[in-house]
C-alpha positions in Angstrom: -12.7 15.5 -33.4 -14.2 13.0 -31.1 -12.3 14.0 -27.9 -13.2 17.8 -28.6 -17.1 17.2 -28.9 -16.9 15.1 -25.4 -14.8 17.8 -23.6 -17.5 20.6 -25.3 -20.5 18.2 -24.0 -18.5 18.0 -20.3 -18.1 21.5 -20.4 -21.5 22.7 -21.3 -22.6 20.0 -18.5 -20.1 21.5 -15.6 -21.6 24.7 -16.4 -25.3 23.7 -15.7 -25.7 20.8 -13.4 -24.8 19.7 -9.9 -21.9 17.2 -9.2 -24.6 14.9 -8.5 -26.5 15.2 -12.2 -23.2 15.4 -13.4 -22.9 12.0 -12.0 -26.1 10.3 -12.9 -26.5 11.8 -16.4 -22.5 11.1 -17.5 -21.4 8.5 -15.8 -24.0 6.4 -13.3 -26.0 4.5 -15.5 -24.1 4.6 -18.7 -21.2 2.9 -16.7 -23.7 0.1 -15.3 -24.8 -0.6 -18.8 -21.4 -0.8 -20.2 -20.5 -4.0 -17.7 -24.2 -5.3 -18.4 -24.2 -5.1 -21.8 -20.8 -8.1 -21.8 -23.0 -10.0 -19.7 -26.0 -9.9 -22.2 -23.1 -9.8 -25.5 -22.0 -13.5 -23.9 -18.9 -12.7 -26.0 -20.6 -12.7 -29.0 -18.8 -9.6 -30.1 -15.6 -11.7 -30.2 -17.2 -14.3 -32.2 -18.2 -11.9 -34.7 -14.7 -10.5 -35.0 -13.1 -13.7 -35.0 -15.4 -16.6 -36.6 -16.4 -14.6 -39.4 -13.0 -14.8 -41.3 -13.7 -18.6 -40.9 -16.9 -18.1 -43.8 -17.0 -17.4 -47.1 -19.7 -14.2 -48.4 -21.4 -17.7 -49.8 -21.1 -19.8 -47.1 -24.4 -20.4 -45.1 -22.9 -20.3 -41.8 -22.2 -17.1 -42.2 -26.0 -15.5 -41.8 -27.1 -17.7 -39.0 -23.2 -16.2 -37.1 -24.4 -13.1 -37.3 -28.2 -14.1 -36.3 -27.4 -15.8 -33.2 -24.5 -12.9 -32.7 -27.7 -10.1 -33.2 -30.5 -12.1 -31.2 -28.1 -12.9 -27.8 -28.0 -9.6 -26.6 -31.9 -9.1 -26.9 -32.8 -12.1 -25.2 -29.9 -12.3 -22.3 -31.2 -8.5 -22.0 -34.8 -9.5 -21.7 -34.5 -12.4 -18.9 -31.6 -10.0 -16.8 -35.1 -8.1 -16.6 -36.8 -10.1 -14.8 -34.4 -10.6 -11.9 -32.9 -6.7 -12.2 -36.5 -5.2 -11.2 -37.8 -8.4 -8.6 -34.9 -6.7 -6.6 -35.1 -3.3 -7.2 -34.5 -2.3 -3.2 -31.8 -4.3 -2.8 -30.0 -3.3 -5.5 -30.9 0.6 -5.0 -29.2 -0.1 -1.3 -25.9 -1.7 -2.7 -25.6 1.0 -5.9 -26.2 4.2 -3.7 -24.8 5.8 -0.2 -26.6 8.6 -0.2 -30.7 9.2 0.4 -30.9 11.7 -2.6 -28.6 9.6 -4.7 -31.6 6.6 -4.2 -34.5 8.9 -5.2 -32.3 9.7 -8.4 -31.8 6.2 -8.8 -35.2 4.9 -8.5 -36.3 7.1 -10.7 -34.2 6.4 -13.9 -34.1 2.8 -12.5 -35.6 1.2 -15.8 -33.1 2.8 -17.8 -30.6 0.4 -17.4 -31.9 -2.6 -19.6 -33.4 -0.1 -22.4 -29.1 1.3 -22.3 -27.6 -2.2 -21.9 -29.8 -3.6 -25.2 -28.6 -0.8 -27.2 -25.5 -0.6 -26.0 -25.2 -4.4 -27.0 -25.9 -3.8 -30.4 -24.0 -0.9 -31.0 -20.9 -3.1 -29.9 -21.9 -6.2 -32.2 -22.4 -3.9 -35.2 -19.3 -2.2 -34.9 -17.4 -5.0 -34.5 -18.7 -6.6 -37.5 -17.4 -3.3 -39.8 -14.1 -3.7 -37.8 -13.9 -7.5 -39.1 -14.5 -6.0 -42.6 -11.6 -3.3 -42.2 -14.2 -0.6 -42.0 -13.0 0.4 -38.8 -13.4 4.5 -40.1 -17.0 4.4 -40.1 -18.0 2.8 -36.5 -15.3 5.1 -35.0 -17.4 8.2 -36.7 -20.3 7.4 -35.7 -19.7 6.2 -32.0 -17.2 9.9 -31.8 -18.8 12.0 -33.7 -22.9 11.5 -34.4 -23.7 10.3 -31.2 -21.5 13.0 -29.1 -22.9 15.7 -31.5 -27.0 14.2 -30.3 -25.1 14.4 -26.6 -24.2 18.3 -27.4 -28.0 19.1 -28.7 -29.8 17.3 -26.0 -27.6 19.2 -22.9 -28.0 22.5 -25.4 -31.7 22.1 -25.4 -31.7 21.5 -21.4 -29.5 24.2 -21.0 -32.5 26.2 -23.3 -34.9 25.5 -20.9 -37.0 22.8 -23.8 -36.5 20.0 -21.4 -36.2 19.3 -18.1 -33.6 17.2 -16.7 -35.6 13.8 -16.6 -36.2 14.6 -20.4 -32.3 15.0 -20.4 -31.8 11.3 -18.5 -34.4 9.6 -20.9 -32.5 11.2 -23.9 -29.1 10.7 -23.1 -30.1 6.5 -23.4 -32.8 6.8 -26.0 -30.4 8.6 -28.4 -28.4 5.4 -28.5 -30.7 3.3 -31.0 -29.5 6.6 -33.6 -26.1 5.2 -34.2 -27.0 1.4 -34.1 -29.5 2.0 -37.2 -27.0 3.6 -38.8 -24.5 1.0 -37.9 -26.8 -1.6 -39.4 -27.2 0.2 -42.7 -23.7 0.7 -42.6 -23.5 -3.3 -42.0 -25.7 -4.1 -44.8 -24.0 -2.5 -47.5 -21.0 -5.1 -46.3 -22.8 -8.4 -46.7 -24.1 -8.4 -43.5 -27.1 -10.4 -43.5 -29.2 -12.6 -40.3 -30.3 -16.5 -40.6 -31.1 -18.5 -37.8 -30.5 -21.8 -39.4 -28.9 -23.8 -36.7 -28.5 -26.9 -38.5 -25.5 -25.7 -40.8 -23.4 -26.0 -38.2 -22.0 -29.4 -36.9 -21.9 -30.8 -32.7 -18.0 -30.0 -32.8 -18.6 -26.3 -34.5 -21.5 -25.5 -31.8 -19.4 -26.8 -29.2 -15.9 -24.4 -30.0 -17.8 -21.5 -30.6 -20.0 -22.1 -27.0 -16.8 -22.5 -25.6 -15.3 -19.4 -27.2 -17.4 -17.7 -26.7 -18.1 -18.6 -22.9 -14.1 -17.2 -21.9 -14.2 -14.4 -23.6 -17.7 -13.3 -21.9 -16.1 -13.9 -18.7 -13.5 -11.8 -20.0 -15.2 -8.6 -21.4 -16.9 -8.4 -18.0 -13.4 -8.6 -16.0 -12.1 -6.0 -18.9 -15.4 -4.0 -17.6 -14.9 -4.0 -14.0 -11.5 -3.4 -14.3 -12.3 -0.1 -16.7 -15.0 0.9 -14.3 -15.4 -0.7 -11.3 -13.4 2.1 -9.1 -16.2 4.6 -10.6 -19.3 2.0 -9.8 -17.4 1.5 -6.0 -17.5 5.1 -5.6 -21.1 5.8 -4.9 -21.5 3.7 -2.3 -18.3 3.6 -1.0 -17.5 7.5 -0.6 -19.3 9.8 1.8 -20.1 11.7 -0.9 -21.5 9.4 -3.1 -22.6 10.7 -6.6 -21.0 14.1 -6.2 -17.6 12.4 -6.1 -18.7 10.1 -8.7 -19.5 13.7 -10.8 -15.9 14.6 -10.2 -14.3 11.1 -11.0 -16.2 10.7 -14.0 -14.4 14.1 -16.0 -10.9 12.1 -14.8 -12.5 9.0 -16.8 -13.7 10.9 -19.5 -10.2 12.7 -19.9 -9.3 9.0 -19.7 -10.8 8.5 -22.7 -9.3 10.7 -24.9 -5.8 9.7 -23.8 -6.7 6.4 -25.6 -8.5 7.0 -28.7 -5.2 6.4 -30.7 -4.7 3.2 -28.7 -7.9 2.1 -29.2 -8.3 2.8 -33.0 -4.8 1.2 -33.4 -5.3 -2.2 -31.8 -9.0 -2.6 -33.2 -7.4 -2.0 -37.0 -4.6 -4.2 -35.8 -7.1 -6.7 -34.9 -8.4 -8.3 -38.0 -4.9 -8.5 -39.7 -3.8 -10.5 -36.8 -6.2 -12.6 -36.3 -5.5 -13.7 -39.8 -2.2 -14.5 -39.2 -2.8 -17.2 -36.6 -5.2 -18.3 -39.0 -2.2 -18.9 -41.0 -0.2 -20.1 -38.4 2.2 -17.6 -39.9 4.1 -16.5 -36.7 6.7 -14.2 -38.3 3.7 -11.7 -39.6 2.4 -12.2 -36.0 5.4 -10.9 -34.1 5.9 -8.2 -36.8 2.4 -6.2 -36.4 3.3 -7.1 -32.7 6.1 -5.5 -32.6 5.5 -2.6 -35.1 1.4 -2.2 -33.2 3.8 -1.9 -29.8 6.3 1.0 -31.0 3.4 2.8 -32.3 1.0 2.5 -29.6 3.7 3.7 -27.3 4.0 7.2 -29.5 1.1 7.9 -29.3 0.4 6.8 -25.3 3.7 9.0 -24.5 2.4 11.9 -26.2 -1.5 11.9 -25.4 0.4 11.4 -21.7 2.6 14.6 -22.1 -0.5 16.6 -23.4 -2.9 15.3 -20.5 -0.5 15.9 -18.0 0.7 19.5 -18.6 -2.6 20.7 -19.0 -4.6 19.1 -16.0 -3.9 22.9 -14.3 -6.0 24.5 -16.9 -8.9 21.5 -17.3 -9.4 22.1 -13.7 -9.1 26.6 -13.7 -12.1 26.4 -16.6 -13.9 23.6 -14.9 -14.3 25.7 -11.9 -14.5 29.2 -13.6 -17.5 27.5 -15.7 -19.3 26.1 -12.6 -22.6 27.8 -12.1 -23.0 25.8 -9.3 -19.9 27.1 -7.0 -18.8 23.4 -7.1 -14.9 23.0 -6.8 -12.7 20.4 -9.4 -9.5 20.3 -7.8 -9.0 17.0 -6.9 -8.6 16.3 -10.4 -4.6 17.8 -9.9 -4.1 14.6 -7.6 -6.5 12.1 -9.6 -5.7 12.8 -13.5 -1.9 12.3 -12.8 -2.4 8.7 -10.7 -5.1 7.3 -13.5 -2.5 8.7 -16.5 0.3 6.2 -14.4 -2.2 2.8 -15.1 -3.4 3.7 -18.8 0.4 4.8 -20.3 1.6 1.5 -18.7 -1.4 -0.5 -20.6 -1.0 1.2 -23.5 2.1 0.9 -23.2 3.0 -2.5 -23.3 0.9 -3.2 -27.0 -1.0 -5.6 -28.1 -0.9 -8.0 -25.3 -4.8 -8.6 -24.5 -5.1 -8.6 -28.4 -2.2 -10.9 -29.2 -3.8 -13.6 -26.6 -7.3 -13.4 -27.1 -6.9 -14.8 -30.5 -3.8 -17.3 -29.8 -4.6 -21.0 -28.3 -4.0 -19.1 -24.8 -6.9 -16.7 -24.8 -8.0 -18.2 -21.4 -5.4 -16.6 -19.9 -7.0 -13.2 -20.3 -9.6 -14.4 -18.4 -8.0 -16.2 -15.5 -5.2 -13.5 -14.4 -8.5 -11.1 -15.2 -10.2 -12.4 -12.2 -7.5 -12.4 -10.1 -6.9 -8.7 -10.5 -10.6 -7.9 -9.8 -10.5 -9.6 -6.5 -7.5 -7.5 -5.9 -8.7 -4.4 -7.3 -12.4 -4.6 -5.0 -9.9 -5.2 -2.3 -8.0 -2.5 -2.9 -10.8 0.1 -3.5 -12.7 -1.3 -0.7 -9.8 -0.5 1.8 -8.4 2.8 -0.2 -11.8 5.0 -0.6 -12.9 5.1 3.0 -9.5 6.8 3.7 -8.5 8.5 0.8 -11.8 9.2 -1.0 -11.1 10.2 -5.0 -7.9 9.0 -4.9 -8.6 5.6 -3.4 -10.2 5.0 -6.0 -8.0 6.2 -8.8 -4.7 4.4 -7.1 -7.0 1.3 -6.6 -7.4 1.2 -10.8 -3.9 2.3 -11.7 -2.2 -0.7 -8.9 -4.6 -3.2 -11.1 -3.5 -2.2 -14.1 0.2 -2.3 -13.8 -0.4 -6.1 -12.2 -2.3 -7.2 -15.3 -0.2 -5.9 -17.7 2.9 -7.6 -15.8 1.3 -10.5 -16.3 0.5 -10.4 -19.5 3.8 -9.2 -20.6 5.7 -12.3 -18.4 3.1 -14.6 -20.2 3.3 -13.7 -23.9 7.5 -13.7 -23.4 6.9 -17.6 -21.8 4.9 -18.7 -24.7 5.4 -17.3 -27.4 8.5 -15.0 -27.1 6.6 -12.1 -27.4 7.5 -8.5 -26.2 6.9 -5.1 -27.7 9.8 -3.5 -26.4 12.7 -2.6 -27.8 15.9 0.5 -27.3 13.9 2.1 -29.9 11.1 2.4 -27.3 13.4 4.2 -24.4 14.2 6.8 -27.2 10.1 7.3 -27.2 10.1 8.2 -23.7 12.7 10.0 -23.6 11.3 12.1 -26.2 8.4 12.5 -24.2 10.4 13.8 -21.0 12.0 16.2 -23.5 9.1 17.7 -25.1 7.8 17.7 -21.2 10.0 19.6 -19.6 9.7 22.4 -22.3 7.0 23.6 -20.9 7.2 22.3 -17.4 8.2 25.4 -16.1 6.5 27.9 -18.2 3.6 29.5 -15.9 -0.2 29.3 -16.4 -0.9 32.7 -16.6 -2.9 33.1 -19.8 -6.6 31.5 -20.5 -7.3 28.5 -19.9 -7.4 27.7 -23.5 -4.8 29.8 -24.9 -2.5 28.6 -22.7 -3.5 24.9 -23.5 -3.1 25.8 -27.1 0.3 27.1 -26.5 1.4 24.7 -24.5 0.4 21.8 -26.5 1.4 23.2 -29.7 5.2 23.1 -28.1 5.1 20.3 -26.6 4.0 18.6 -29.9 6.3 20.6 -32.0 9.5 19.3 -30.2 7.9 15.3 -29.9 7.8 15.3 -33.7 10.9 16.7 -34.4 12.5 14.3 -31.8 10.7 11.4 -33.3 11.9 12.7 -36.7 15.6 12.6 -35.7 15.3 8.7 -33.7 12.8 7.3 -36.0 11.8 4.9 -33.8 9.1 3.7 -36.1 9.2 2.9 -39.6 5.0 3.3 -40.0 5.5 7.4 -38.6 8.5 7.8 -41.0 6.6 6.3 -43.7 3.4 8.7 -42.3 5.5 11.6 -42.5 7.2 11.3 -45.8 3.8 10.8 -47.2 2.6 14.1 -45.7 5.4 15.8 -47.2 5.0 14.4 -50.5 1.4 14.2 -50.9 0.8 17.9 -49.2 -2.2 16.4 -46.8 -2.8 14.5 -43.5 -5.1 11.7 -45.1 
């Protein structure tokens, strides 16, 4: 339901602004805030995922985890301040290419901190319901409530009751909506804020500093590496923001492809995190391996559906533009970025698997290594190939870090979530494919998307049905026929 509110809010916003507010309102300064926000989080996120299973409801360490957890963000948010507007024109020169693209920029300059703050807390919040298996509820409201405020703030521009600065401010502003409903969400699950330092000893300050410290490095590499071809882009391209317009509806289609991965892994999350606690390493490599196979069914197929319909996103794209603006680079950029996410997806729980384990500095090391190559890469790919510089630049960086991972996690721990029973998942995938490979794109848009889809996903299932490659979708599946409902 998520994915079809964003793709109505992309729509509606193709249809009435430039490539260039397209840019700004979508992707420009929500993407800055997204890599600020792990700079001002200073991975408390992970501590409140992880060191929270370490505390009892009772135990009075718990409040004052969550209080110095709640109270980072606001103050790392309130110093980056000071240094973000003392150099404002140098930063305006290094963001944008373009002169228009600097007007625009100056002018919705100071909505960066005000995005990063919420941003912040919308993160912390939902990963404290994730620790407490309410994983459900902070998916709904980052999916659903706050695309449906997207949908009425671009309906009321498109209604001529606000202007587009109106529409800039709103698009931020609306974020403190789901982080008050997050926190009431949060209270009525013992959440509860102390800033009682003293309860915790040297060595417990100490551990979770150093915690902590990595896995702030690392949530910013994870950040670059997510969007760091889209922040390169405006001042890299020609172009500028226009591209950046464009680029942005490839990461937003992006997006969808790995909603199931992402709700997987962050359910998958709290179980295994207390299985190290354990120390039981046979329920470790079990959800490994089990969160692997299923991950890869549902990366295959979201990779099947993206793929064969990337004619018709772009056909509607350009038969909604008011604006004359053409979308077909996406044919060449959707299929390159689909290449680096199905290998991440992929390959499983890898990131997840070693941020908890005595190796999570790993992430971070073979992290920075890969943004060095991917800034490299990016830096020599756009000025020749534009759109798709960027896009190869991302997908090369992904496959590297996800080789390493996988090498890794075999080396340590013996760890890898492949097996012949994932083969059989991609060759389902071909299968259901080429069905409609060769069927033409001659109805709507939609219809035909509809169509095509409904085929394609027809003949997955039944395939899947007939290799059973995973005993969780079997067991899905019988339930559905039993019980006569999806849920």
């Amino acid at each position: 339901m998520g994915a079809v509110l964003g793709a109505v809010t992309l729509l509606l916003s193709v249809q009435y602004l430039t490539q260039q507010e397209l840019g700004f309102n979508r992707s420009g300064i929500l993407f800055q805030a997204i890599v600020a926000s792990q700079l001002a989080l200073m991975g408390m996120s992970n501590v409140m995922a992880i060191y929270i299973h370490k505390y009892a409801l009772d135990d009075p360490r718990r409040p004052t985890l969550i209080g110095i957890c709640m109270a980072t963000p606001v103050v790392i948010t309130a110093l980056g301040s000071i240094g973000y507007f003392l150099f404002k024109p140098q930063l305006l020169d290094l963001l944008y290419n373009t002169a228009s693209d600097k007007v625009m920029g100056d002018k919705y300059y100071f909505l960066l901190p005000v995005c990063t703050l919420f941003y912040s807390l919308m993160i912390l919040l939902e990963f404290y319901l994730n620790s407490q298996m309410k994983v459900a509820v902070s998916v709904f409201v980052r999916e659903i409530v706050l695309r449906l405020l997207n949908i009425l703030l671009i309906l009321l521009y498109i209604w001529d009751a606000i202007t587009f600065d109106l529409l800039m401010y709103g698009t931020i502003f609306i974020h403190i909506v789901p982080v008050l409903i997050l926190y009431w969400l949060s209270k009525r699950a013992h959440f509860s804020i102390r800033f009682n330092l003293n309860v915790f000893t040297k060595e417990e300050r100490k551990g979770i500093v150093h915690f902590a410290w990595y896995h702030m490095l690392m949530g910013i590499t994870l950040s670059l590496m997510g969007l760091i071809d889209t922040l390169m882009l405006a001042p890299l391209d020609k172009d500028g923001m226009n591209t950046v317009g464009v680029y942005g509806i490839a990461v937003f289609i992006m997006s969808i492809l790995i909603i199931p991965y992402r709700s997987m892994s962050t359910a998958s999350l709290p179980n295994l995190a207390k299985a190290f606690e354990a120390n039981d390493r046979a329920r470790v490599k079990n959800l490994f391996q089990r969160g692997g196979i299923n991950i890869l069914i549902a990366a295959v197929g979201m990779s099947i559906i993206v793929l064969m319909n990337t004619p018709n996103a772009v056909q509607l794209l350009n038969d909604l533009s008011r604006k004359g603006e053409d979308y077909s680079s996406l044919l060449g950029v959707v299929p390159i970025l689909v290449l680096g996410r199905l290998v991440d997806m992929g390959t499983g729980l890898n990131s997840e698997v070693i941020s908890i384990s005595p190796y999570y500095k790993f992430n971070f090391r073979i992290s920075i290594v890969l943004i060095v190559l991917m800034v490299l890469f990016i830096g020599l790919l756009v000025p020749k190939m534009g759109i798709y510089g960027a896009a190869w630049g991302a997908t090369i960086a992904l496959i590297l870090f996800n080789t390493g991972k996988l090498i890794f996690l075999w080396q340590k721990m013996q760890l890898h979530p492949f097996s012949r029973k994932s083969a059989g998942v991609l060759l389902a995938g071909a299968i259901a494919a080429a069905t409609v490979y060769f069927i033409p794109y001659f109805l709507h848009p939609i219809v035909d998307t509809l169509l095509r889809t409904t085929i394609m996903m027809g003949v997955y299932i039944i395939l899947l049905m007939v290799l059973k490659p995973s005993v969780d979708l079997n067991e899905y599946l019988q339930s559905i026929r039993k019980n006569k409902r999806l849920f």
